[in-house]
LUMNULO-731505 format. One record per residue (C-alpha): residue in one letter; x, y, z. Coordinates in steps of 0.001 Angstrom, whole numbers, padded with zeros to 6 digits, always signed. Each point is the difference from the previous one (the first is absolute). Last residue first. Layout:
aXYZ
...
//
This chain:
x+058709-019283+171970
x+001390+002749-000454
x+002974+001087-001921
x+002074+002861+000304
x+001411-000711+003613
x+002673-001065-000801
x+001608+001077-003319
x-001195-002165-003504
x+002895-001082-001827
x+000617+000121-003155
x+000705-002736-002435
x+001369+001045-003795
x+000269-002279-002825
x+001712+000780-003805
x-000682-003166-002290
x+001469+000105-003562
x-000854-001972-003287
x+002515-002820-002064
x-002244-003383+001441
x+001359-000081+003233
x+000662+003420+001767
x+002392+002929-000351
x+000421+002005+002888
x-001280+001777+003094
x-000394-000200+003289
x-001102+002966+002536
x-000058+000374+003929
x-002276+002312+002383
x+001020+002140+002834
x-001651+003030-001742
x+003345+001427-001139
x+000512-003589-001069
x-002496+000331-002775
x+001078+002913-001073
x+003434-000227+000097
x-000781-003777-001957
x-002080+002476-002632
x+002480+002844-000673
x+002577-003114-000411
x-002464-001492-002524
x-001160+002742-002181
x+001062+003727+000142
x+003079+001714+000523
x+000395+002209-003128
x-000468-003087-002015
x+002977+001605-002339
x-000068-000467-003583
x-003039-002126-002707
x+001536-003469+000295
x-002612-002466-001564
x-001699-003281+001025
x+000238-003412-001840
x-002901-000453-001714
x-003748-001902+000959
x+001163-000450+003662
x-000632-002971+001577
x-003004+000009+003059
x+000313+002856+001844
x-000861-001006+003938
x-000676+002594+002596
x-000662-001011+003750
x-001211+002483+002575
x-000228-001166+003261
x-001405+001462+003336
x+000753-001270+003480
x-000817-000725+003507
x-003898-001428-000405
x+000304-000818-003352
x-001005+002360-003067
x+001596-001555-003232
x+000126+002219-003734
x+001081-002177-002363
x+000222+001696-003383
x+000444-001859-003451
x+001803+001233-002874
x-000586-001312-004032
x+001529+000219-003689
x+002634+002482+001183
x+001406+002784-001977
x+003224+000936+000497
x+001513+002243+003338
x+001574+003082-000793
x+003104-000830+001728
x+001448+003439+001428
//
């Protein structure tokens, strides 16, 4: 598993609309390059996308600009669940 380094900031979105829910996290560039520390044991982002999609929804993640990392999931909302 990556032990993930040290990261000088993170911001949460968290978006309500009326069909979906976001969650956006950004790390901004790491202060060290991470370690290895053995086996994840399954967790971390493939536990997350099945997670996500078990749910209907869709993840993205990746490196963005400026050296930090962005993971975003959408889910959404069944019929029915929302009123108006």
């Amino acid at each position: 598993m990556n032990q993930g380094p040290p990261f000088p900031h993170v911001r949460l979105s968290l978006t309500f609309a009326l069909r979906t829910v976001s969650l956006t996290v950004h790390n901004g560039r790491p202060l060290q390059r991470p370690v290895c520390v053995g086996d994840s044991g399954g967790l971390g982002l493939r536990s997350m996308r099945g997670a996500v999609h078990a749910v209907g929804g869709r993840l993205a993640a990746g490196p963005s600009e400026g050296g930090g990392y962005r993971t975003a999931a959408v889910i959404e909302l069944p019929v029915g669940s929302v009123t108006e």
